[in-house]
N, C-alpha and C positions, 0 to 999 in steps of 0.2 A: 504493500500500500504506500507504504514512504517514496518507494523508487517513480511512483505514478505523482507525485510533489503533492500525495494528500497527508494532513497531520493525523496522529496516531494516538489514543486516549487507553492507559488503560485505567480503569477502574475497581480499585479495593475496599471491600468492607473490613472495617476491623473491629475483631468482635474480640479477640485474644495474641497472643504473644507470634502463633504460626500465621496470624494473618498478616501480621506487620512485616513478620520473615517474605512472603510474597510479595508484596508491594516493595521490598528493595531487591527481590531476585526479579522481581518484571522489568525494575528502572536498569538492570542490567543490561536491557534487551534495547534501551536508548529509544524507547517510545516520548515522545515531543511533552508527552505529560503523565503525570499520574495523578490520579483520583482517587483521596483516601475520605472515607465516610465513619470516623471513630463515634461509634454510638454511645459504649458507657463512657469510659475513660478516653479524655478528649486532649488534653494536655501531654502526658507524660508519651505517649505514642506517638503524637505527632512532633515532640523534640527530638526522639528516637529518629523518626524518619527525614525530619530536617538534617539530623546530622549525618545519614547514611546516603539519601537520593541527592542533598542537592549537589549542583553541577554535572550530575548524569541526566537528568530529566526536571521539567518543573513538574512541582510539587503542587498542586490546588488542594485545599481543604473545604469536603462539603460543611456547610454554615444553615443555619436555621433564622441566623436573627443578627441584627447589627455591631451586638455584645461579643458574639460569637466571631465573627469576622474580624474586628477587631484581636480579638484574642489568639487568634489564628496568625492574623500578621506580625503580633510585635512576640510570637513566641520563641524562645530560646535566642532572644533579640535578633537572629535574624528572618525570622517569620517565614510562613510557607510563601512562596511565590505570587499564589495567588488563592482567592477561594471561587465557590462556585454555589451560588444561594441559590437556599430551597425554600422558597413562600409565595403564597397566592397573594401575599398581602403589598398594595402597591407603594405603602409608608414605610414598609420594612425594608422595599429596595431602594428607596431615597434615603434613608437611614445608613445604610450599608455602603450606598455612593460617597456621601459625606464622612463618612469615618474612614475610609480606603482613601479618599483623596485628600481628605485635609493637609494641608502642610499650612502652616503659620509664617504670616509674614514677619518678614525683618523688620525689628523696633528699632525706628532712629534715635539714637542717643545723643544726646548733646552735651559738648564738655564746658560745665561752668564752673565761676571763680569762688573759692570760701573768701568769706568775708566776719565771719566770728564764730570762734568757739568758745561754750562757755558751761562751766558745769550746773546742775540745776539740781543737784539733789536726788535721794534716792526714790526710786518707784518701780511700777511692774515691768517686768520687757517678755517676750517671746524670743524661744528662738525656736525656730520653724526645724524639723528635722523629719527630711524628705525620704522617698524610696529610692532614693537616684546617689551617683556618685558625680560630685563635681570636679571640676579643675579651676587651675589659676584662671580668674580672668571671670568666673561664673558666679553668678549669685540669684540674689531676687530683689527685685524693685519695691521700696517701699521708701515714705514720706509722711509730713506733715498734713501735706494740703495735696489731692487729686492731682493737684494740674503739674504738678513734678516729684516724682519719685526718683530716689537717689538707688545707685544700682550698687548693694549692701554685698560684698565677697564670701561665699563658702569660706567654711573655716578648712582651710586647702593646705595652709603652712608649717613647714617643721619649725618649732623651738625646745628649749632646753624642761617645758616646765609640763608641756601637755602636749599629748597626741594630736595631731591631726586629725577633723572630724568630719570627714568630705562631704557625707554626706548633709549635715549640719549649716545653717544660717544665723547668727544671732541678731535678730534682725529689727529688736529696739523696743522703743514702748508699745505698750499693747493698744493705743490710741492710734496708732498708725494705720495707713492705708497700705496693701500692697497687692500687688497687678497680680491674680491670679489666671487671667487670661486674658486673652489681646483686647477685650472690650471691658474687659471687668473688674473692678477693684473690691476689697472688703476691708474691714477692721481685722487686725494681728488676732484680736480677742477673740472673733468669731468662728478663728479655722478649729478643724479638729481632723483627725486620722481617717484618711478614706478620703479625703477631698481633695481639689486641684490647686494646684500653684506652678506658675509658669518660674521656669528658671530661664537666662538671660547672662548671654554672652557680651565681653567688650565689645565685638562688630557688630552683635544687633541681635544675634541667633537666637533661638527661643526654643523650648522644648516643653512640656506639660506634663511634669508627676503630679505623683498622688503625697499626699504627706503621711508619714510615719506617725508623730506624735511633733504636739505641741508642749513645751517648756514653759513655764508663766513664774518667773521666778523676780525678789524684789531686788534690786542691784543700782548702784549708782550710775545716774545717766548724765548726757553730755548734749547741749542742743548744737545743732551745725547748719548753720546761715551761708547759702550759697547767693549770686545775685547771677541773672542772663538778661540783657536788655532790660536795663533798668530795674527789672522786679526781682525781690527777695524771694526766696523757698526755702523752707527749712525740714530739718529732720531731728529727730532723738532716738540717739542710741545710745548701749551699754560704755560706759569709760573702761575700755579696759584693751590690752595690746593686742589680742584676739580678734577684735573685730577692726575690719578695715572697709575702706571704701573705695572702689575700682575706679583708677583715674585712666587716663589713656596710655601710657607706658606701663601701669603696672597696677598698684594699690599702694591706699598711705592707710595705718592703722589710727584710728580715730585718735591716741593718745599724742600724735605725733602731725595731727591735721593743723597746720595755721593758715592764718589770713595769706591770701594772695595759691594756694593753690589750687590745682585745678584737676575734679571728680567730673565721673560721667553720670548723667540723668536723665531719663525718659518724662519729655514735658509735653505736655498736651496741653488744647486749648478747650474753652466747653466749661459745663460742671458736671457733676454727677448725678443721679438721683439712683437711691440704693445701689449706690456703687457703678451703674450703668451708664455709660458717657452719654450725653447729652450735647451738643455742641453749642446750639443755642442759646443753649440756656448762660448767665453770666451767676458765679457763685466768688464772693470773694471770702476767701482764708488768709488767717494771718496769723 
């Protein structure tokens, strides 16, 4: 059939351990695809066979629902090739379209100048700790006021006194806002385990975990007054050598932040209403 230039599907049910054995003795055979349909156990079979068929054959995983497909792609991180939905239902294949193609745009960041640091006493902070592993350069966006969020650095770096916490943010008072998704802002106080937060690279990159747990601990904080075209934006975070703020060469640890340097910030125009941009709309913070 291949030699006539038509493509080639084989199709596996996996019901147990010798049916998996099949589906990588078929990808043997260099069929253009395989077609695996894991009824009970959906996960641990199909990282099996990601790790055996791909680059012999793509890999499609039959899917039921948008959850699923999802699941399918980002599994063993690099996900089946493709899947192949099973529903009469015509919301569940819009669903399934937008989870397969989402990619998130690039946040422009802007680098603006501190203009005061100044201690203000102790109070609650968060630190956010993600499912994800960061690097230098990676953090999460959060601020005083909606319309500029200061982009906060995983705790990424070796010193003499504590481990490295990659996956980790400490990422300030729990009054803050921070961009949990390219439209969407919340209070520090209102995340909890299971929910989303965008992580955000110095170029702009953006990515969407889930968060681990939340930290709500009382520690001495620090306000940080930045200015862009005229207008001030501030933030509050923990005083302490840990936490830093991603400038464009590097990061400066909040302890060591003065006047006249220059952090990166995702600033937007608009206000918010429950966290939702609005652009319209005028809200002034201060």
């Amino acid at each position: 059939i291949k030699n006539k230039g038509k493509k080639v599907a084989v199709r596996v049910t996996i019901k147990e351990k010798g049916d998996e054995e099949k589906a990588i003795k078929a990808a043997g055979l260099s069929p253009d695809y395989i077609i695996v349909d894991c009824l009970d156990w959906k996960i641990i079979p199909l990282e099996n066979l990601i790790a055996n068929i791909r680059g012999k054959s793509k890999l499609l995983a039959e899917v039921r629902s948008a959850e699923d497909a999802k699941i399918a792609i980002e599994t063993l991180e690099l996900g089946a090739d493709g899947v192949v939905l099973k529903t009469s239902d015509p919301e569940e294949l819009m669903k399934t379209a937008v989870a397969l193609k989402r990619q998130l745009p690039k946040i422009e960041l802007t680098p603006i100048k501190i203009v005061n640091v100044k201690n203000v006493g102790t109070g609650a902070r968060a630190c956010i700790d993600t499912c994800d592993l960061m690097k230098r350069g990676e953090g999460i966006l959060v601020g005083c006021q909606s319309a500029c969020l200061f982009l906060v650095e995983a705790e990424v770096h070796e010193n003499p006194f504590v481990q490295p916490r990659p996956f980790r943010v400490n990422a300030g008072a729990v009054s803050l806002y921070a961009l949990c998704s390219f439209d969407k802002t919340r209070y520090l106080s209102e995340l909890k385990a299971g929910e989303d937060i965008l992580i955000v690279n110095r170029e702009g990159g953006a990515r969407i975990t889930s968060i681990g747990r939340v930290k709500i601990e009382w520690r001495p904080l620090v306000l940080i007054e930045a200015e862009h075209e005229g207008r001030t934006f501030k933030t509050i975070l923990q005083n302490a050598e840990t936490i830093r703020l991603v400038s464009p060469e590097g990061s400066i640890p909040v302890t060591e932040l003065k006047k006249g340097d220059t952090v990166l910030a995702y600033i937007s125009e608009g206000g918010r209403h429950f966290g939702t941009l609005v652009k319209e709309e005028t809200v002034v913070e201060v």
